[in-house]
C-alpha positions in Angstrom: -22.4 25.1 -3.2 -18.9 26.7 -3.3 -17.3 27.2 -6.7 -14.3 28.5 -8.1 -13.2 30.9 -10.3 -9.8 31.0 -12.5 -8.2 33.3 -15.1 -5.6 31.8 -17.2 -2.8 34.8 -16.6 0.3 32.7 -17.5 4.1 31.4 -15.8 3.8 31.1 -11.5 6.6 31.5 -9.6 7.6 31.5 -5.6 7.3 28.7 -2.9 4.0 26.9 -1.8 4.0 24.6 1.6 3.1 21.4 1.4 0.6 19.9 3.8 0.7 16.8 6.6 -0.6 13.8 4.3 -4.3 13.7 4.5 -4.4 9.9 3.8 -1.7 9.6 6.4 -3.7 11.4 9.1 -6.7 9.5 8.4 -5.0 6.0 9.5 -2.7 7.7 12.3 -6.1 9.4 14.2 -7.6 6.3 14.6 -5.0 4.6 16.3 -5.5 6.6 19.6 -8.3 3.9 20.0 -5.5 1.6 21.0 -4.0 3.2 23.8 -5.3 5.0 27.0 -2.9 7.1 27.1 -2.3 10.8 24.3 -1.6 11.0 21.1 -0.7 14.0 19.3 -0.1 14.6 15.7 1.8 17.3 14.3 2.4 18.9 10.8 -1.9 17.6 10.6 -3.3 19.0 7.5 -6.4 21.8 8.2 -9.1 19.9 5.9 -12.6 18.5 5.9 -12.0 15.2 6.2 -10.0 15.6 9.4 -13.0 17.0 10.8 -15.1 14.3 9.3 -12.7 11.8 11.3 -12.6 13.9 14.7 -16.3 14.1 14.7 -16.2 10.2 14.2 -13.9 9.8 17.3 -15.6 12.1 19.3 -18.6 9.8 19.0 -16.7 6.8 20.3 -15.7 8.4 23.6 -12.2 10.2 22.4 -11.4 13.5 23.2 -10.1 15.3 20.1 -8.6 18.7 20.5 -7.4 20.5 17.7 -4.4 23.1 18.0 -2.2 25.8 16.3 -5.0 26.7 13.7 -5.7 22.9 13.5 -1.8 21.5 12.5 -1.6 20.1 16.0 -4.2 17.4 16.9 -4.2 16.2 20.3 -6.0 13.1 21.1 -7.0 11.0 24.4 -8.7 7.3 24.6 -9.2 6.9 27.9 -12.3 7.0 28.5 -14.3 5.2 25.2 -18.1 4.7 25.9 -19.4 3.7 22.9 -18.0 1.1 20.2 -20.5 2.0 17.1 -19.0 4.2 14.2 -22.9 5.1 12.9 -23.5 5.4 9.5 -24.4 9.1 9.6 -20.8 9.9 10.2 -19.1 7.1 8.2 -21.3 7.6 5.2 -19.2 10.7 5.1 -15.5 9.2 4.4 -14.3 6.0 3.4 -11.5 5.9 5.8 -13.6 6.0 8.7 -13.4 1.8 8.4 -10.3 2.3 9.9 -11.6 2.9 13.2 -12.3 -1.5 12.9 -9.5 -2.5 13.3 -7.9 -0.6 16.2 -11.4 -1.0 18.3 -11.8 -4.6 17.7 -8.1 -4.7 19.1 -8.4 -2.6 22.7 -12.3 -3.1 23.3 -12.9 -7.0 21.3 -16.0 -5.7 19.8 -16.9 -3.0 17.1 -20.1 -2.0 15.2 -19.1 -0.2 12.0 -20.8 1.0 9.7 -20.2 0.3 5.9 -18.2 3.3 4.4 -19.4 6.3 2.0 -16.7 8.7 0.2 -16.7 8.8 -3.1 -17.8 8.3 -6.6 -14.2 6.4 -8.4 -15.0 2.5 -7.5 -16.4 0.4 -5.1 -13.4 -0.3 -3.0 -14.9 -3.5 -0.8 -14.4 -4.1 2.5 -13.7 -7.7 1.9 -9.6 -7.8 2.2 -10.2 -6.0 5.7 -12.8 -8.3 6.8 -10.7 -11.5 5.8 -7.8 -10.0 7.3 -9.1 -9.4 10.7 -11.1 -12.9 10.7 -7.6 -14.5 10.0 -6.8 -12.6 13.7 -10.0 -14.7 15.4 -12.6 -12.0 14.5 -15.9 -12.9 14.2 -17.7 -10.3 11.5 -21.7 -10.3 10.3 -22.9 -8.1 8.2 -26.4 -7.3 9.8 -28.1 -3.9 8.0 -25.7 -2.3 7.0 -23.1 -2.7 10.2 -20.6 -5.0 10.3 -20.8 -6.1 14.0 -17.1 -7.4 14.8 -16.7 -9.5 17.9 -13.5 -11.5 19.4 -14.3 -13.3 22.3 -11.1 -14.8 22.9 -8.8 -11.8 21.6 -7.5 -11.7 18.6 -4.3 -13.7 17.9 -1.1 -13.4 15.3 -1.9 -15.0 12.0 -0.2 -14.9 8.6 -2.3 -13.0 6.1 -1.7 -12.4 2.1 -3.6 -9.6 0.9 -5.4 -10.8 -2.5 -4.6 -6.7 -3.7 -2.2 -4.8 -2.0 -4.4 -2.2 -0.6 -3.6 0.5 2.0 -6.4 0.3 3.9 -6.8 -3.2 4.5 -3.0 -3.0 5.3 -3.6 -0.3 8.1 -6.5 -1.9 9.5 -4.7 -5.1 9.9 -1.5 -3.6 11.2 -3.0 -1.7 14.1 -4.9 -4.9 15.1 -2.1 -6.9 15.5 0.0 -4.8 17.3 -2.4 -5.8 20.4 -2.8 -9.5 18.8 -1.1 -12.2 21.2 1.9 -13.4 18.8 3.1 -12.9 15.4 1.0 -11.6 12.6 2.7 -11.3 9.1 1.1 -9.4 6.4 1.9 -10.7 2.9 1.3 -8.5 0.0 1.2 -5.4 1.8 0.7 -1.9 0.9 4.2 -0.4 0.5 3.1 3.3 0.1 4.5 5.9 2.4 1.8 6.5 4.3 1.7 3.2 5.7 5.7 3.4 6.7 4.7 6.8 8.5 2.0 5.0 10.2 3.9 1.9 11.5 6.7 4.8 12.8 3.5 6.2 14.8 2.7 2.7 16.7 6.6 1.8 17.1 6.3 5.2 18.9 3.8 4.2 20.9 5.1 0.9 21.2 4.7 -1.7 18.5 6.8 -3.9 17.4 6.6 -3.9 13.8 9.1 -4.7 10.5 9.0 -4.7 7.4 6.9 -1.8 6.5 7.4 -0.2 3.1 8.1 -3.7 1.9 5.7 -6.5 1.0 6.0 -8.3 4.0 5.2 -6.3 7.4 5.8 -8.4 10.7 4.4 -7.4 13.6 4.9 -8.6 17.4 2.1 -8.2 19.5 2.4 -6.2 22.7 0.1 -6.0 25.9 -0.7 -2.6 25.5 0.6 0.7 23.3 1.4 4.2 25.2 1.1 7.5 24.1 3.5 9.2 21.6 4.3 12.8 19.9 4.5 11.9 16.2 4.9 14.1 13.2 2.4 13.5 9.8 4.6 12.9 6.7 4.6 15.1 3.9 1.1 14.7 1.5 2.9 13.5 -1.5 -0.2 13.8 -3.7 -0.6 17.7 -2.9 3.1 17.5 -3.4 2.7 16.4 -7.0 -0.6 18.2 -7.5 1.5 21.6 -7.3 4.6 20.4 -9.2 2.3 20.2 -11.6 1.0 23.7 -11.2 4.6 25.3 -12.9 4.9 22.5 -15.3 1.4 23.6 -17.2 1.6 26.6 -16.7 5.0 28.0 -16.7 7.6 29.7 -14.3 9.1 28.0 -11.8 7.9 26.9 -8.2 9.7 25.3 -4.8 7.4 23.2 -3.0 8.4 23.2 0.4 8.9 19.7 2.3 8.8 17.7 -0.5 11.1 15.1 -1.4 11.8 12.8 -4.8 11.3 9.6 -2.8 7.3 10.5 -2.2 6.7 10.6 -5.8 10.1 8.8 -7.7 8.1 7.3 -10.6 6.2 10.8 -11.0 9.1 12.5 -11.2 10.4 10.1 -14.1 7.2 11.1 -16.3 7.8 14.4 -15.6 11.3 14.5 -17.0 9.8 12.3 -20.1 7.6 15.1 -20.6 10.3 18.0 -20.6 10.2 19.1 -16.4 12.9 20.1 -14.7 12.6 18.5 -11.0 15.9 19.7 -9.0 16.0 18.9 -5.0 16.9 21.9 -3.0 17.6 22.4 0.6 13.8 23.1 1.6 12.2 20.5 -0.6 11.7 20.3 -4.5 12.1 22.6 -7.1 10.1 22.3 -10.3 10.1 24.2 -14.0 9.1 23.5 -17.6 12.5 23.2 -19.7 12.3 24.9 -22.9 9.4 24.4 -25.5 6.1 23.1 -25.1 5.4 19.7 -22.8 6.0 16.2 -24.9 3.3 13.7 -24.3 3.9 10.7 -22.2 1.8 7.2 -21.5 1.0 6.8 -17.9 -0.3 3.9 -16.0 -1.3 4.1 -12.7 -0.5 1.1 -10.3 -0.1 1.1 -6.3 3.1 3.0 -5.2 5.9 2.9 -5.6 4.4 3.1 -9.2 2.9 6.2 -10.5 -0.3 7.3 -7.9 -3.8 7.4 -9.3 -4.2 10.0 -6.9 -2.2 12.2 -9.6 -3.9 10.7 -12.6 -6.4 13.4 -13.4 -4.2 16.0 -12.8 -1.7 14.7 -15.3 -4.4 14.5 -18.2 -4.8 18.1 -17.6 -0.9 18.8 -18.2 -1.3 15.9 -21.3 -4.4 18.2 -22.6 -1.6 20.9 -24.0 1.7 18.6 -24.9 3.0 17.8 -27.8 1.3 14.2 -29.1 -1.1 11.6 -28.0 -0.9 10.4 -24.6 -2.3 7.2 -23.1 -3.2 7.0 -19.5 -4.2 3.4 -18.4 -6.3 3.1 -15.0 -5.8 0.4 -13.4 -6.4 0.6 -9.4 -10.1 2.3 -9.8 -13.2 2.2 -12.3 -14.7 4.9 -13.1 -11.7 7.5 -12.3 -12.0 9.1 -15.8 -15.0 11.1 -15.3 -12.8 14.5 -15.3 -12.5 14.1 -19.3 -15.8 15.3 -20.6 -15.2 18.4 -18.2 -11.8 19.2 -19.7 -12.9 18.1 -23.2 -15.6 21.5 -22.5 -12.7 23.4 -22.5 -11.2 22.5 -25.6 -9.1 19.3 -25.0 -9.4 16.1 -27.1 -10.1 13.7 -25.1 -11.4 9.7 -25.5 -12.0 7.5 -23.1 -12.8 3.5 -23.7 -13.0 1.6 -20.4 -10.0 1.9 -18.6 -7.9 4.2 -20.7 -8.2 7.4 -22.0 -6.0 8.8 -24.9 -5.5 12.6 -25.0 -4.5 14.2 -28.1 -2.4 17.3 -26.8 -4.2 20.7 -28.4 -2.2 24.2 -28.5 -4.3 25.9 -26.1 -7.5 25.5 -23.7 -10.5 27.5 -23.7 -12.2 28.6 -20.2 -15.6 27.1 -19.8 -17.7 25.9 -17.2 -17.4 23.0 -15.7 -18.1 20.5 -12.9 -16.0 18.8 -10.1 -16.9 15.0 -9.8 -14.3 14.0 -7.0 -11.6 15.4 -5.0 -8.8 15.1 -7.8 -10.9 16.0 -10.5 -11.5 18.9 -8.7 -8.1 20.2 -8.8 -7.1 19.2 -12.3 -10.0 21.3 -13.6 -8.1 24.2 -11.7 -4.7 23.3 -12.7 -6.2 23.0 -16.5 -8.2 26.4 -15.8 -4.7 28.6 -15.0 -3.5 28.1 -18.6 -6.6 28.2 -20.3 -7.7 31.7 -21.9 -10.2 33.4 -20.6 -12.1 32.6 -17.3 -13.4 29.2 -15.9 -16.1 28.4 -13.2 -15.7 25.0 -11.4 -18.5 24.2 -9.4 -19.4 22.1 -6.8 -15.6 22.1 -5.2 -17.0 21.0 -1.5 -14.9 17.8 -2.8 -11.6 20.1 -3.1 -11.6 20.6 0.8 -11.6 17.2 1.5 -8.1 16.9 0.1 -6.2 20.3 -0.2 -6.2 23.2 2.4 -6.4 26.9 1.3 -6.2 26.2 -2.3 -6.8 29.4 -3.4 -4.3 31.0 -1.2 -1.7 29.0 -2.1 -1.6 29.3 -5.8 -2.8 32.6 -5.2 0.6 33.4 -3.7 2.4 32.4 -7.0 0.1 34.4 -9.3 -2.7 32.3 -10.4 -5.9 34.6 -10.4 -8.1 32.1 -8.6 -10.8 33.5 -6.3 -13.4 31.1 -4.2 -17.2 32.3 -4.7 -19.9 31.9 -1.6 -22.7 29.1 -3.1 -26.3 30.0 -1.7 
């Protein structure tokens, strides 16, 4: 396995790009299943997981072609001949649920296979599963597989989500934009990924309101076409490398970004002594004088601050000024970066869902261990200030989620170099 080593060398300064949003991607790739006809997605970010989910709909019958060094992805459904996402390639990536919904839609049957991904929860498929029952689905769990049927086609229905989660909102928006009638989806996700994907299917067709609200209604057509449609901006990289300037000093413009991605993160960043100033290409970010000031954090879903950037604001919290409390709240076991930064020196304790950091002057390279994708990057973002040298291993997580990491903060000075695993 791949691992990663970093030499805390002080301030970083220059731009970094921000990638196409990987969750975004994820839910606009499967929706070529509900159309014959291309789609193409541009700004696509060049990770792991996107080849996870073309190797998924390659199986099914798609044609996936991917373009410009992988930031173009060009897709055809016409010709699907075979409606069972197998667990070899599922087990891979949670998202790959998300081909359910659009299948069940277009063919009337699915076989899916329950999901893999990763270690922070167990994120159930039952909110999905109710969801696209309440369209006239008939699901059974039969080893493993849920084997999703709708004799009749599926028809509008109002649904209210007993969590507001994303993917259970994206499955049950692409189903009932082929649904006879009106569906209405109460308690929806509101995060920008979903508003980027219901622009996708009103390109191709849909007729959908409401999204970015808690109430999405959606007007089913006869069939969608094909569409050109460009993948927002990945506000968690986004905030991942604002974060980069404000532990570490100097001052960094990350390209494509804007405050409305990642409003209630930019609030704890100004609590905490970061200057966040728009600029004509996207954001750009610097520590104000003096060392960071401790702020509490709880994560809740957006627009409230992203657990997707929880671990990677402990490792700013490990070096400010005070205790800090950060309060988990959309998934257990999302603490297990802690003990790794606590082996370089930060003061760290965890009980149940919160963890409360007390900030030290200075961390300590050290080696230490990648447990998930954004634990991954924290330990990297922690390692850049630290003195001396730090070895993350087992990073194959990190490409799931961030392209070219060590180009890109290589670019602003970090001495960050990957090392071949055996």
């Amino acid at each position: 396995m791949d691992s990663i080593i970093v030499r805390g060398n002080g301030p970083l300064n220059g731009q970094i790009a921000i990638a196409g949003a990987k969750n975004a991607c994820l839910a606009l790739m499967p929706a070529t299943l509900l159309s014959e006809e291309p789609l193409t997605l541009t700004n696509a970010p060049r990770l792991s997981d996107i080849k996870t989910m073309t190797e998924l709909l390659s199986s099914l019958g798609a044609e996936v072609s991917s373009l410009q060094d992988g930031k173009v992805q060009a897709m055809s459904s016409h010709n699907l001949d075979n409606h069972v996402a197998d667990y070899d390639i599922v087990r891979k990536m949670r998202a790959s649920n998300l081909v359910l919904g659009p299948m069940l839609a277009r063919l009337g049957h699915a076989v899916v296979s329950l999901p893999g991904g990763c270690a922070i929860g167990a994120r159930p498929m039952d909110l999905h599963i109710h969801g696209l029952e309440a369209l006239g689905a008939e699901i059974e769990l039969k080893d493993g597989y849920l084997h999703a049927k709708a004799p009749r086609g599926l028809k509008g229905a109002e649904i209210t989500l007993g969590f507001a989660s994303v993917g259970a909102t994206e499955n049950i928006l692409m189903a009932a934009t082929l649904a006879k009638g009106t569906t209405i989806i109460n308690n929806a996700a509101r995060e920008p990924e979903i508003v980027d994907l219901a622009k996708c299917l009103s390109a191709m067709g849909a007729q959908i309101e409401g999204a970015g609200s808690e109430r999405i209604e959606v007007q089913g057509v006869d069939r969608l076409h094909g569409a050109t449609h460009p993948v927002v901006t990945d506000r968690i990289e986004l905030g991942t490398y604002m974060l980069a300037p404000a532990i570490c000093g100097g001052e960094v413009e990350c390209l494509g970004g804007r405050i409305e991605l990642v409003g209630a993160f930019c609030e704890k960043l100004d609590e905490a002594g970061i200057s966040v100033e728009e600029t004509d290409k996207g954001l750009k970010v610097a520590r104000r004088n003096g060392r960071v000031k401790a702020v509490d954090v709880v994560t809740e879903p957006f627009p409230g601050f992203p657990t997707d950037l929880q671990a990677q604001m402990m490792a700013l919290m490990c070096t400010a000024e005070g205790t800090s409390v950060l309060e988990e709240r959309i998934f257990e076991n999302r603490f297990m970066h802690a003990p790794e930064l606590t082996r370089m020196g930060a003061n760290i304790e965890v009980h149940g869902g919160t963890a409360t950091v007390h900030g030290v002057e200075r961390l300590k390279g050290a080696p230490v261990m990648a447990t998930d994708l954004r634990a991954s990057v924290s330990l990297i973002l922690a390692a850049m200030a630290a003195e001396g040298e730090t070895i993350v291993n087992r990073v194959y997580h990190l490409d799931r989620g961030y392209e070219r990491v060590e180009e890109k903060l290589g670019n602003l000075g970090a001495h960050i170099e990957r090392v071949k695993g055996g």
